[in-house]
Backbone as a printed PyTorch tensor [residue, N CA C, xyz], in Angstrom:
tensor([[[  2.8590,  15.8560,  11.2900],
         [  3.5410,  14.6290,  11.6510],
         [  4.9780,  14.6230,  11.1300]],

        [[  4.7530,  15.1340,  10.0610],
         [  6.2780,  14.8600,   9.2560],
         [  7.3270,  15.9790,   9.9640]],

        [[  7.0500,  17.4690,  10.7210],
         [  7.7840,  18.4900,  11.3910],
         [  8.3050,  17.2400,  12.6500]],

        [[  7.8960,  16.7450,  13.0900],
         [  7.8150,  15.9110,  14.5910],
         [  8.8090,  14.6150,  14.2590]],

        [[  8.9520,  14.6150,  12.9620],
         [  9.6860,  13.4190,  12.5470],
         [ 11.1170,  13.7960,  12.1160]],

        [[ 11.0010,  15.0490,  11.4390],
         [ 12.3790,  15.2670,  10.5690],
         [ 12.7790,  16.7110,  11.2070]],

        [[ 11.8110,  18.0800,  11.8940],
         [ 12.2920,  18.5120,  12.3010],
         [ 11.6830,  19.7500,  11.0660]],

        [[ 11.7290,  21.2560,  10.9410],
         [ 11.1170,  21.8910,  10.1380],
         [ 11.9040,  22.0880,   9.0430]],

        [[ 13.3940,  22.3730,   8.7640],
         [ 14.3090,  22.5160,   7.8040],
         [ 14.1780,  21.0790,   6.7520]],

        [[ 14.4290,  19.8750,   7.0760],
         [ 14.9580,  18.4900,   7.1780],
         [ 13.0750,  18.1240,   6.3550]],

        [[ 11.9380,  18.2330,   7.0330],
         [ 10.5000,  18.1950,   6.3900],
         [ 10.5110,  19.0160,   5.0300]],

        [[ 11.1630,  20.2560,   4.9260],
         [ 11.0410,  21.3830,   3.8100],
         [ 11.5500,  20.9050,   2.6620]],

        [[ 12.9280,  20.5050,   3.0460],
         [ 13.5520,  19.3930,   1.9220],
         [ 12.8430,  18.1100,   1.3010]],

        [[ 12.5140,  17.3320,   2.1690],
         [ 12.2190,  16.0360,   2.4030],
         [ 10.6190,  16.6340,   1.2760]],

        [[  9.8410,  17.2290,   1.3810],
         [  8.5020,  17.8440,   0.4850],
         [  9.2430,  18.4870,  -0.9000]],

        [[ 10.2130,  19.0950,  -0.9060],
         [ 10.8200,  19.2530,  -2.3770],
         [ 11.4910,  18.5270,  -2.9540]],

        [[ 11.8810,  17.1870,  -2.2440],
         [ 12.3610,  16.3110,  -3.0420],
         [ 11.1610,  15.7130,  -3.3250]],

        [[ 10.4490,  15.3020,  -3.1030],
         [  8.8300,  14.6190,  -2.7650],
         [  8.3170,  15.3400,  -3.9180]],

        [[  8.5690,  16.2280,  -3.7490],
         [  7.5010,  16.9940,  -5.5610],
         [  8.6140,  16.7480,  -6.6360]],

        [[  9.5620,  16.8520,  -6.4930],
         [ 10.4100,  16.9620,  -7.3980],
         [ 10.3740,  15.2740,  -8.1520]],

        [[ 10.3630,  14.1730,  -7.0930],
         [  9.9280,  12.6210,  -7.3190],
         [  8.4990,  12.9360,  -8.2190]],

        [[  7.7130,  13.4030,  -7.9450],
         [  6.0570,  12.8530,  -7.9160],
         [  6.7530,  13.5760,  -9.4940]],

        [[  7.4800,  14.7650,  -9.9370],
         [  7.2370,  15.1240, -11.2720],
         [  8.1770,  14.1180, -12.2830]],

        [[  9.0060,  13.5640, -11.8240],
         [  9.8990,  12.6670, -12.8530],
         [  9.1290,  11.5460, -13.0370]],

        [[  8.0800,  10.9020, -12.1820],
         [  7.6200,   9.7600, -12.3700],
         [  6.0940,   9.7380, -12.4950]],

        [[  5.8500,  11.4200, -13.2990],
         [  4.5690,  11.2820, -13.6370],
         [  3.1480,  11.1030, -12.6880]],

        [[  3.4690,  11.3500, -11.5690],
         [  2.7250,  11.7880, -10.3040],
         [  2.3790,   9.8900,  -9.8750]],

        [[  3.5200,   9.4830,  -9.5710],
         [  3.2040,   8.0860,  -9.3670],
         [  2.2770,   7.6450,  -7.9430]],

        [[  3.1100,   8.3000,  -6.7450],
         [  2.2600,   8.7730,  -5.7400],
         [  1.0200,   9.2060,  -5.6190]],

        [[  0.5590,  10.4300,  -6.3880],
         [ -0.3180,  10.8560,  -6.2930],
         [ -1.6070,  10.2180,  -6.6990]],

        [[ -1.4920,   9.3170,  -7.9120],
         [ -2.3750,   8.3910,  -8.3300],
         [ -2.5230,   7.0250,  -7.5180]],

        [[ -1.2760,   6.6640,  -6.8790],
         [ -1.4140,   5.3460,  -5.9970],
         [ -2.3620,   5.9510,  -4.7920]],

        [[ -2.0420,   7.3670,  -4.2070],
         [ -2.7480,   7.7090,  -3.1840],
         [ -4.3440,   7.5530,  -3.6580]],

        [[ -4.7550,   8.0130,  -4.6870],
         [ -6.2900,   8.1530,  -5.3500],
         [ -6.5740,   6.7300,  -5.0420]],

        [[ -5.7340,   5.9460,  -5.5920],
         [ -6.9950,   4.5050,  -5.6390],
         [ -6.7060,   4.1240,  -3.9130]],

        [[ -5.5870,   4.4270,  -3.0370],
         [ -5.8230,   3.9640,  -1.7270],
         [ -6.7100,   4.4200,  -1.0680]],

        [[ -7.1830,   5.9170,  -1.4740],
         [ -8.0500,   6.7620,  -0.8290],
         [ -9.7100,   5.9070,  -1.3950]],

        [[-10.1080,   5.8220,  -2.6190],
         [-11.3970,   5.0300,  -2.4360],
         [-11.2460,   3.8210,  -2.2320]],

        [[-10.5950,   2.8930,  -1.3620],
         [-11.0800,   1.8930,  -0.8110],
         [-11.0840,   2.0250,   0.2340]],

        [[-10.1670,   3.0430,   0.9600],
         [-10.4580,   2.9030,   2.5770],
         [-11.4340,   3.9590,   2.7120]],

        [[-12.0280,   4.8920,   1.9680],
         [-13.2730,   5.2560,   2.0400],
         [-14.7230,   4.6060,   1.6490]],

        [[-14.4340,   3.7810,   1.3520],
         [-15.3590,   2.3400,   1.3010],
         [-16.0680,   2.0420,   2.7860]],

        [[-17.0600,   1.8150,   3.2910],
         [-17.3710,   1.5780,   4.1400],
         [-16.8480,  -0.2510,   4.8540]],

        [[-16.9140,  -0.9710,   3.3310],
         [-16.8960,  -2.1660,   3.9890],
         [-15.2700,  -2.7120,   3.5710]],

        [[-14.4740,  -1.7290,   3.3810],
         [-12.9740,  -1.6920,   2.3910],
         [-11.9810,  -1.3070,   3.6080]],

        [[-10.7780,  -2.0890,   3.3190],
         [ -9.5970,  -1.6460,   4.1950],
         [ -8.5450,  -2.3470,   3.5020]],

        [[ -7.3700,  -1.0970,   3.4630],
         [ -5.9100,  -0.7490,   3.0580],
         [ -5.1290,  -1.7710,   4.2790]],

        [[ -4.5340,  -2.9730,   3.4100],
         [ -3.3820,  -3.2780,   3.9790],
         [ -2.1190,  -3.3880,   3.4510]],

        [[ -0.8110,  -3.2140,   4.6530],
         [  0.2850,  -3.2320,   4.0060],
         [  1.1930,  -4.6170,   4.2440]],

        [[  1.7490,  -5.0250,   3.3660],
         [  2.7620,  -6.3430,   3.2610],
         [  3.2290,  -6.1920,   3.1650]],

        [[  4.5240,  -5.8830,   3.3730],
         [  6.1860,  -5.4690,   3.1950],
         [  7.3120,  -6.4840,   3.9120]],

        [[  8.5160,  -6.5800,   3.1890],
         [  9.1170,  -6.9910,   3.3090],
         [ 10.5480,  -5.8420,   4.2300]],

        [[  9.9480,  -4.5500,   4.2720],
         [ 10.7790,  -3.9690,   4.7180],
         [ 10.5140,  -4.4030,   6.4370]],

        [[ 11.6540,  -4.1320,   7.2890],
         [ 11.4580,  -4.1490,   9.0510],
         [ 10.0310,  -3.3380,   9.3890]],

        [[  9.6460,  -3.4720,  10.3000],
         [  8.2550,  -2.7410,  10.6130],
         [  8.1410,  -1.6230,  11.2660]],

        [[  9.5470,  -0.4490,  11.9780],
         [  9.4560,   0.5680,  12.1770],
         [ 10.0170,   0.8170,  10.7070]],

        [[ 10.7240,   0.5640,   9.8260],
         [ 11.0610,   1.3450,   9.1080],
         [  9.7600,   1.1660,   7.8150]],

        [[  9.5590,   0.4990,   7.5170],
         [  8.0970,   0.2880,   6.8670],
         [  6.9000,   1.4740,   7.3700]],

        [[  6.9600,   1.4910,   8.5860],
         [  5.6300,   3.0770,   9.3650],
         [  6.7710,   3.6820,   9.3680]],

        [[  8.1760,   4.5610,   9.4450],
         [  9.0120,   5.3240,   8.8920],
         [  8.2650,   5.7630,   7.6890]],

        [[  8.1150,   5.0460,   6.5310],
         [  8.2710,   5.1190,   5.0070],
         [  6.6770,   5.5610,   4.7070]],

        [[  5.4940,   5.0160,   5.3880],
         [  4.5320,   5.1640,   5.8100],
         [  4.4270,   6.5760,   5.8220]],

        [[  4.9460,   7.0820,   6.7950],
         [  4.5120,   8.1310,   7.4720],
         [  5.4740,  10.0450,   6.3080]],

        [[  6.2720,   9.2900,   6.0630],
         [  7.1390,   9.8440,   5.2550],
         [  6.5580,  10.5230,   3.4530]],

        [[  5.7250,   9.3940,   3.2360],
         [  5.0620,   9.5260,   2.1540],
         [  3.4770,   9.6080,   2.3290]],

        [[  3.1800,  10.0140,   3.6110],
         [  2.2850,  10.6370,   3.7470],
         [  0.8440,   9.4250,   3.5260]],

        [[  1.1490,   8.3500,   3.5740],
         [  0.2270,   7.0480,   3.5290],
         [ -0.2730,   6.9220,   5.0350]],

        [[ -0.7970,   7.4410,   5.6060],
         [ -1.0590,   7.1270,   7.2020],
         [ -2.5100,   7.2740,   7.2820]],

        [[ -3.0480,   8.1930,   6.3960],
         [ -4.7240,   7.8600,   6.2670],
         [ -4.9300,   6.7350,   5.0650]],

        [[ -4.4650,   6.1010,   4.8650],
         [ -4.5260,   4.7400,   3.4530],
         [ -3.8210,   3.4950,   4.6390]],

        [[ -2.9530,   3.3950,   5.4530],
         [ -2.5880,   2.5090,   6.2500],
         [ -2.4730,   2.7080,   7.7020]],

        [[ -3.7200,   2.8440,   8.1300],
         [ -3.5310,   2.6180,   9.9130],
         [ -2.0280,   1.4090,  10.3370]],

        [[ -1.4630,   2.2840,  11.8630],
         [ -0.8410,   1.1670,  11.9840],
         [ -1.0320,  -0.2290,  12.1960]],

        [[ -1.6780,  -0.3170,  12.2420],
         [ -2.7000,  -1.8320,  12.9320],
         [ -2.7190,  -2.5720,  11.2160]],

        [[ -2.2660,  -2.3420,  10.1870],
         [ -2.5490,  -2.8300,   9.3180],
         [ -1.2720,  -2.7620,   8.2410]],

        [[ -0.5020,  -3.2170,   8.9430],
         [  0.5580,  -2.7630,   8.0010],
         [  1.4300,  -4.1280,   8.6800]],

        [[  2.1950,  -4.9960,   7.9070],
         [  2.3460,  -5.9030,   8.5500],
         [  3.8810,  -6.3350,   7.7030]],

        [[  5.3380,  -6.5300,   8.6850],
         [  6.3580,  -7.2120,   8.0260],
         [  6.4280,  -8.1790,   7.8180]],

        [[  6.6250,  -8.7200,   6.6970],
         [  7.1000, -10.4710,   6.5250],
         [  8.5120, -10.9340,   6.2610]],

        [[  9.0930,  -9.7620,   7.3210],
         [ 11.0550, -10.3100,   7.4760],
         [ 11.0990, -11.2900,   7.6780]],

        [[ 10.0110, -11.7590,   9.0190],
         [ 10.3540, -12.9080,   9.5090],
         [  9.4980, -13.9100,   9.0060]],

        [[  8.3780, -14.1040,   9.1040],
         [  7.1830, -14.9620,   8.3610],
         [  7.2120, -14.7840,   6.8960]],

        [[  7.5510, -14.2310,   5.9680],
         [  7.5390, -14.0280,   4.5930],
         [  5.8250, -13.4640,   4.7770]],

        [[  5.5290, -13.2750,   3.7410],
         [  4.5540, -12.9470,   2.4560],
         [  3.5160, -13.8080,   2.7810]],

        [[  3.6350, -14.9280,   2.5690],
         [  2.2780, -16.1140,   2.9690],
         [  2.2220, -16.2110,   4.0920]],

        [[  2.8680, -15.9490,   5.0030],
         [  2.5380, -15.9370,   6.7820],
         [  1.5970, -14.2180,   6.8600]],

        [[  2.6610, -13.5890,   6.4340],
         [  1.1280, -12.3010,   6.8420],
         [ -0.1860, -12.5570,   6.4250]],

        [[ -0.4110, -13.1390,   5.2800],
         [ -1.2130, -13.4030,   4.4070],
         [ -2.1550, -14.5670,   5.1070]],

        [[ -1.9990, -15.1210,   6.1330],
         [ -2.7380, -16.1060,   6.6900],
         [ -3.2180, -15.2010,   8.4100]],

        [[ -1.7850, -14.6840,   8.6200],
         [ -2.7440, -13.6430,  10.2650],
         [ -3.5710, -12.6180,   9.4820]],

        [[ -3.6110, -11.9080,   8.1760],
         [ -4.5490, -10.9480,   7.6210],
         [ -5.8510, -12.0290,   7.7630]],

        [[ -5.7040, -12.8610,   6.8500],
         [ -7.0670, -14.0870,   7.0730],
         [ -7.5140, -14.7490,   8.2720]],

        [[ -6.5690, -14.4690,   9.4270],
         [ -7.3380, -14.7870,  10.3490],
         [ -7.6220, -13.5850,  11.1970]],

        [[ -7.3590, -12.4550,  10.8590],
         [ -8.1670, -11.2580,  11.6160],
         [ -9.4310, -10.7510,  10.6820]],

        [[ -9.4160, -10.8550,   9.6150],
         [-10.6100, -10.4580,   9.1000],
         [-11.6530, -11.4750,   8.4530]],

        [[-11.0640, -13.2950,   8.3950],
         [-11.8830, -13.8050,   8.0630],
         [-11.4390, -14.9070,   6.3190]],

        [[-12.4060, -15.7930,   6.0000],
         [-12.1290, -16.4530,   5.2290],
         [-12.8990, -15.7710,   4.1710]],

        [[-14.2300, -15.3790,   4.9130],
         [-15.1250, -15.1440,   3.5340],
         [-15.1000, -13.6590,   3.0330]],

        [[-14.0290, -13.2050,   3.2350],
         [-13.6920, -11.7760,   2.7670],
         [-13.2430, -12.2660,   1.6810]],

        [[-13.8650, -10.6640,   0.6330],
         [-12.8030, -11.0170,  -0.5590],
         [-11.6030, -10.0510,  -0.6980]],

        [[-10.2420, -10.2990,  -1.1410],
         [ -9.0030,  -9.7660,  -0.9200],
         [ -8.6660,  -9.2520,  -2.1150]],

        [[ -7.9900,  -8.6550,  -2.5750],
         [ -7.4080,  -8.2690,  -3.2710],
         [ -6.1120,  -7.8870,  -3.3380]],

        [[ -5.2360,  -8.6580,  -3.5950],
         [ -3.6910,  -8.6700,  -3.5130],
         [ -3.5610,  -7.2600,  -4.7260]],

        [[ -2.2940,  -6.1970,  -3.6390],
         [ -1.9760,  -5.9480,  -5.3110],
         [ -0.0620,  -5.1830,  -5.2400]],

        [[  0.2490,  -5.4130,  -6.0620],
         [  1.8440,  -6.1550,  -5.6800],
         [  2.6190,  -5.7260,  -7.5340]],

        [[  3.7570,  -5.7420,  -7.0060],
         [  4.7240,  -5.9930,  -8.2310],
         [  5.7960,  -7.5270,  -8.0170]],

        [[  5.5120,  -8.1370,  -7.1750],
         [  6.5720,  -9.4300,  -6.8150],
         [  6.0870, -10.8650,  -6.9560]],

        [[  7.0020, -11.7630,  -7.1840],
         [  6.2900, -12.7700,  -7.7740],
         [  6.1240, -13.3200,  -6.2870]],

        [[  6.1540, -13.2640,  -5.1030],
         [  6.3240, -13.9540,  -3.6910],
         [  4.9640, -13.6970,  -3.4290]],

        [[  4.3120, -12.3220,  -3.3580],
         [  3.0020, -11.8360,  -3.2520],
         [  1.9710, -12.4520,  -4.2780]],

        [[  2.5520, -12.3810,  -5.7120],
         [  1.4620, -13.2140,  -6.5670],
         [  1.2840, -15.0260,  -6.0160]],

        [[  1.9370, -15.4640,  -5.7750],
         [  2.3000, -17.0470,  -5.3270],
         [  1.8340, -16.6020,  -4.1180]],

        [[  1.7880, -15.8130,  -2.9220],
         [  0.8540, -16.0480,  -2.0010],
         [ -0.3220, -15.9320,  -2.5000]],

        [[ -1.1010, -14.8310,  -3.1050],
         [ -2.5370, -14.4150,  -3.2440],
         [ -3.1190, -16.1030,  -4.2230]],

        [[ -2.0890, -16.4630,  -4.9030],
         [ -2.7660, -17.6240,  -5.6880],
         [ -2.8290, -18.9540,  -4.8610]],

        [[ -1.8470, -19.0920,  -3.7500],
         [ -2.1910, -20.1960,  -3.1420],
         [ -3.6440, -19.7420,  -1.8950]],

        [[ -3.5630, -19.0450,  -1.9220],
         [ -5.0020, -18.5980,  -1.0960],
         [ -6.3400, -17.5160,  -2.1110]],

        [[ -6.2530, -18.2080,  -3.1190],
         [ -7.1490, -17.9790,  -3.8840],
         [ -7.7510, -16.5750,  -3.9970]],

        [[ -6.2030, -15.7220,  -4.0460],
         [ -7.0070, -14.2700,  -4.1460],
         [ -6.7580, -13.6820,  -5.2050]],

        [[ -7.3970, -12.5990,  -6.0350],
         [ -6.9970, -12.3110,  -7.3080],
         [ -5.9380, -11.3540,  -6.9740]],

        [[ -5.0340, -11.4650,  -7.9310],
         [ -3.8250, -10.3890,  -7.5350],
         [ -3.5890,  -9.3720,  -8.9240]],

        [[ -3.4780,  -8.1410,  -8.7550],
         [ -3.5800,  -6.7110,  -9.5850],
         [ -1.9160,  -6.7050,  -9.5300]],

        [[ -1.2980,  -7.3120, -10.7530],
         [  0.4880,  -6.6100, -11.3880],
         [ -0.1530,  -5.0890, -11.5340]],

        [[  1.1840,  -4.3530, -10.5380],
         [  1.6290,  -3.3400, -10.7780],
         [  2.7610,  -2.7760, -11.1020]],

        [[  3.3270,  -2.6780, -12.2350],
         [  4.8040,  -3.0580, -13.3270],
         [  5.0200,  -2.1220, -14.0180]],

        [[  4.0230,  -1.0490, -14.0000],
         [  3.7150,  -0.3290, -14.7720],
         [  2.7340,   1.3680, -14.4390]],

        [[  3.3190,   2.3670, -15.1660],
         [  2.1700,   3.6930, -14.4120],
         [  1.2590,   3.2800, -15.1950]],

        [[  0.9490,   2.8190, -16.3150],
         [ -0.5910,   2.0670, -16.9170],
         [ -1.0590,   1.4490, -16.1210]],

        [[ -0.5750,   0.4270, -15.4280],
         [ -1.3300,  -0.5450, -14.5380],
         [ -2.0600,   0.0970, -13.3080]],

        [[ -0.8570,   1.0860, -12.8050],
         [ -1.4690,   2.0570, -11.7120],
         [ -3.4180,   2.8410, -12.0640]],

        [[ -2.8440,   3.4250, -13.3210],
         [ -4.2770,   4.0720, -13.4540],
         [ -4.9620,   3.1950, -14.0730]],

        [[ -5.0540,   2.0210, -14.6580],
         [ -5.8600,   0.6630, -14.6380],
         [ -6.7920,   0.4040, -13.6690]],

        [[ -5.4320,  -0.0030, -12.3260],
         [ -6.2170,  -0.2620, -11.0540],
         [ -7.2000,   1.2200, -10.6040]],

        [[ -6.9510,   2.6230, -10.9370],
         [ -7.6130,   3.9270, -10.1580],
         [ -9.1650,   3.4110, -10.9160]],

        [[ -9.2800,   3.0270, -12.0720],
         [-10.2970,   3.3250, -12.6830],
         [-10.8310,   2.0540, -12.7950]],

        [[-10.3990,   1.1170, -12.1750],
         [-11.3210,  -0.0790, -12.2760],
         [-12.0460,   0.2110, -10.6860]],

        [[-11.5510,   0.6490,  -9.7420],
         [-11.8010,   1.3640,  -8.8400],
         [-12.8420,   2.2960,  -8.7740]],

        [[-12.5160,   3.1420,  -8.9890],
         [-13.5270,   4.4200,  -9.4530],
         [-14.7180,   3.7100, -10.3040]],

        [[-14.7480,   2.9810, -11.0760],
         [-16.0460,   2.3030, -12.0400],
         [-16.2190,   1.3430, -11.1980]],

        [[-15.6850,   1.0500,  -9.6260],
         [-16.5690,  -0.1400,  -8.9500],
         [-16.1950,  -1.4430,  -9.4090]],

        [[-15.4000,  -1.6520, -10.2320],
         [-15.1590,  -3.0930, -10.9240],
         [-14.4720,  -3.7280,  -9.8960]],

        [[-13.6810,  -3.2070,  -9.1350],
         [-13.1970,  -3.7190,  -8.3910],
         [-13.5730,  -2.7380,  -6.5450]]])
């Protein structure tokens, strides 16, 4: 996907800067990928995205960092225009009230949505918090 996007020279780079990232920041990626990977391997679990970025460039960034088995497009949603609590109400009305959600976010716009719709929300502020969330995960706690 990524040759089809950037082209084979332009991908080669784009993967050595990509390792060269994942090593300054302590494989930040690589551990966010782990905990995205067991919930959408969850049978009754699904990866969504909230962003504030535009929505081709959001599946750009998607696709770039290699998140495309953790976020189908169908689930990835901008709130340029609706903010944060508007996605947060079409997510609840495509999958339902009596789902339980799990917000998980570094912004206070996302925490103030998940709390006015009564969802617990996971601060991520931190690479502690990251492998917090892998292993509350992995132990099922969440």
């Amino acid at each position: 996907m990524l040759t089809g996007l950037l082209g084979p020279a332009k991908r080669d780079a784009w993967l050595q800067l990509r390792a060269e990232v994942e090593a300054l920041t302590d494989s930040w990626l690589t551990n966010a990928l782990k905990s995205l990977s067991i919930i959408s391997s969850r049978s009754n679990c699904v990866n969504v995205l909230v962003t504030t970025t535009q929505l081709i460039p959001a599946v750009a960034k998607v696709l770039l960092y290699s998140l495309g088995s953790a976020f189908p497009i169908e689930n990835i949603y901008s709130a340029t225009k609706i903010g944060k609590e508007g996605c947060f109400e079409r997510i609840m009305q495509r999958y339902g009230r009596k789902v339980v959600y799990v917000v998980v976010g570094d912004g206070v716009e996302e925490e103030q949505a998940a709390k006015k719709h009564n969802m617990p929300f996971w601060r991520i502020s931190s690479h502690s918090d990251l492998l917090a969330l892998h292993q509350a995960l992995e132990f099922e706690y969440l």
